[in-house]
N, C-alpha and C positions, 0 to 999 in steps of 0.2 A: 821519833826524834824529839827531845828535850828542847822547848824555845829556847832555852839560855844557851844550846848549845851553838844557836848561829846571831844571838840575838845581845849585844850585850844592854844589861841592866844599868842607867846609869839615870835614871828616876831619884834614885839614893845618894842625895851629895849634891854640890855644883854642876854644873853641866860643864861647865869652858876653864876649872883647874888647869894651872897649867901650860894654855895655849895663849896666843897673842892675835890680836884680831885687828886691823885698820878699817875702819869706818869714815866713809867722805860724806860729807854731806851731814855732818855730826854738829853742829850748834843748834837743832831746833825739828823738830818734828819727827820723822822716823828714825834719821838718824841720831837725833837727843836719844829716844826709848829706847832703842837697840845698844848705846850706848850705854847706856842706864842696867838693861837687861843683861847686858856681858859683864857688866864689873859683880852685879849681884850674883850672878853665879861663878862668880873666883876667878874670872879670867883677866888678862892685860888687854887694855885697849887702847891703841893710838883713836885719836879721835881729831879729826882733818874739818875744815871747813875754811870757804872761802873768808868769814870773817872773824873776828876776834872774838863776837861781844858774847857768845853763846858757849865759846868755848871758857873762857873765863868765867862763868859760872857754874858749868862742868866741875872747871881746877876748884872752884871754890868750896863747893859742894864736897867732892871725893878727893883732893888732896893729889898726891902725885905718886904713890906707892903701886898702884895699877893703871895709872893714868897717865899717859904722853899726849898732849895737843899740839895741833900744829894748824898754823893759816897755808894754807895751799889753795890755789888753781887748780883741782880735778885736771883739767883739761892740758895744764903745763908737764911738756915729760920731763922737763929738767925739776923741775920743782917736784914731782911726783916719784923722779927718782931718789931724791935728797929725802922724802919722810920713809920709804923703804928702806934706805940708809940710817935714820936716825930709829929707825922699830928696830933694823938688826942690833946696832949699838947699845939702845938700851935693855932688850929682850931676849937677843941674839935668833929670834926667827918669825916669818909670817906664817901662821898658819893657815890664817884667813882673809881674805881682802872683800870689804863689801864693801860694792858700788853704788852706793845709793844717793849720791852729788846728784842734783837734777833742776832741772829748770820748768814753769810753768807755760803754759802759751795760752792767751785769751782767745777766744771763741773766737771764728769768724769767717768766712767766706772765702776759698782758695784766693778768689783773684785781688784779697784786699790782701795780702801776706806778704809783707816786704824780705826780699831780700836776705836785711837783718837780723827778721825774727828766724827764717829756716835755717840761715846759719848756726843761730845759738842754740838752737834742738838739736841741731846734729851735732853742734860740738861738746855741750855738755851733756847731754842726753843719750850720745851715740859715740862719740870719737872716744870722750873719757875714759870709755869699758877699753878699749884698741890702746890707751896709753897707760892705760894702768896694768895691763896685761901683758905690755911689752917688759913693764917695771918688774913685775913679780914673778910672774913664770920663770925666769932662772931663777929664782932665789927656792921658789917651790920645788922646780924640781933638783937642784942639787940638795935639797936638804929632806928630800926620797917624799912628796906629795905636799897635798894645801888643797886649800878649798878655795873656789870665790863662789861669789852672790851677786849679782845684779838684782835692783830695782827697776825694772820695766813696769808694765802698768795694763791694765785689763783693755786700754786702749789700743794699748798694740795686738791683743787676740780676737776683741773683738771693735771692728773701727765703729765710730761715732762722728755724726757730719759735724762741721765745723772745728776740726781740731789736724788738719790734715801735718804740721809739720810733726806736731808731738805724736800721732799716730806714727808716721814713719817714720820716728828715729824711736821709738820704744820700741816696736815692730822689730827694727832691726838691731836690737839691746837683746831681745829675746832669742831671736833666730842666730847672734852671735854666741850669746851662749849657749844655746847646742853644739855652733860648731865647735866652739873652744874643748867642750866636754869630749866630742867625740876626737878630737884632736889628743886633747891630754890628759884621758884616762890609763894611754899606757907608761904614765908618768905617776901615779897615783894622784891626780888633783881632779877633784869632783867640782862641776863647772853648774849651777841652777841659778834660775831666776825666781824672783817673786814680781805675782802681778796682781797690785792693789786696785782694786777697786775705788771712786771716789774718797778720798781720806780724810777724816774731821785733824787737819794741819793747819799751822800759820799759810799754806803755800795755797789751798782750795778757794776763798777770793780769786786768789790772781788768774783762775781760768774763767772768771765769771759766771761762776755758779751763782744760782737760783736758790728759792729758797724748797720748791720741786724735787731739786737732787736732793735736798737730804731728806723729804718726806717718802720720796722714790726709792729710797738709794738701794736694798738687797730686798730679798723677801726674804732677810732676815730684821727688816726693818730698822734699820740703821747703816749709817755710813761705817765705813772702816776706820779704825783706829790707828796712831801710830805704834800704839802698842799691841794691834793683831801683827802688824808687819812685823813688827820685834822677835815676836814668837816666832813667827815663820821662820824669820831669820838663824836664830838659834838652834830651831828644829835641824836644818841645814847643817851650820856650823858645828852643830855639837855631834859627839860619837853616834846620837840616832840616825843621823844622816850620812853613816858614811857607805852607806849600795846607794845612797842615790845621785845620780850625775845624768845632764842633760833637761829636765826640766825645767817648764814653765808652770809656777805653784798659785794659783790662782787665789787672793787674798779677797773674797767677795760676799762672802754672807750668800753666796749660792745666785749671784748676778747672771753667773754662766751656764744656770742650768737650760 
């Protein structure tokens, strides 16, 4: 049997012609690269982020010919449904929705963990994937499959003391998308995660990293990029990925061996 016979080639050309992709979490770090990385191989990308300033240099940069921005709450379903609404209008379909809106949590002690802070991991961290998937799933499957992507994090596979709420609401970023996959594969939407390993982003201060983690960070000797996750990303999203659903893709320079 001929590889090209089960295997398509799509090395040759853009990766993402064609498709329309929403990215949250899209003014600065993984979600800037992945942004970045989708318009460079031909694709439409809505690009979502709680604030303005990052998206505006996006528009400024690339213009608006493949480019929709939008200020959204990840976490809001009325708002979350309104940019799924403005991607149909101006593209007329989702193909792909990656969740990558996330929140940091500084180091620290179960019993010093307010309240506040476990909330906002489970709501932007965890609840987001639950309302963004309430959004899109009818739109994917009436329009016969889609992909999503979740940004989960090496911390949900393997825990690390002092980080217990972000541990279990990636943890369960992960474990949902399984279920989602195994739920809505016989809908055609392929459901994966990516799990970054510490990542050199604006957002790695805010967990109070050291300067250890990035001497430490893989034995591949370096921390991860937001533009490894980009790749990943795309792997996922583009035609290479389409037998794969249900994983957790480990983004780590080999952390996990």
């Amino acid at each position: 049997m001929n590889v090209k016979d089960t295997v398509s080639v799509s090395s040759v050309g853009p990766r993402m012609t064609g498709t329309t992709t929403i990215i949250t979490g899209a003014g600065s770090g993984m979600g800037r690269a992945s942004v970045e990385r989708f318009l460079a191989e031909g694709g439409n990308v809505v690009a979502v982020d709680i604030r303005d300033e990052g998206l505006a240099e996006l528009r400024s940069i690339y213009g608006d010919e493949h480019l929709l921005t939008a200020t959204c709450d990840a976490a809001d379903q009325a708002a979350v449904n309104d940019v799924v609404q403005q991607t149909l209008d101006r593209f007329g379909a989702v193909d792909v929705y990656f969740n990558n809106a996330g929140v940091p949590f500084v180091a620290k002690p179960i019993e010093e963990v307010t309240d506040e802070e476990w909330d906002l991991n489970m709501t932007v961290n965890l609840k987001a994937i639950f309302i963004a998937a309430r959004a899109v799933v009818p739109v994917m499957k009436k329009q016969g499959g889609g992909k999503i992507i979740v940004t989960a994090s090496m911390a949900g596979l393997r825990p690390r003391p002092n980080l217990g709420p972000y541990t279990v609401a990636k943890g369960g970023a992960t474990h949902f998308a399984k279920a989602l996959a195994i739920e809505l594969a016989p809908a055609n939407i392929r459901v994966n995660a990516v799990c970054p390993v510490a990542a050199d982003t604006p957002m790695l201060p805010q967990f109070g990293a050291g300067d250890h983690i990035t001497a430490n960070a893989t034995p591949l000797g370096r921390l991860c990029s937001a533009e490894d996750v980009a790749a990943a990303a795309l792997y996922l999203a583009s035609d290479d990925g389409n037998f794969i659903t249900g994983l957790a893709i480990p983004v780590d320079g080999g952390r996990s061996i």
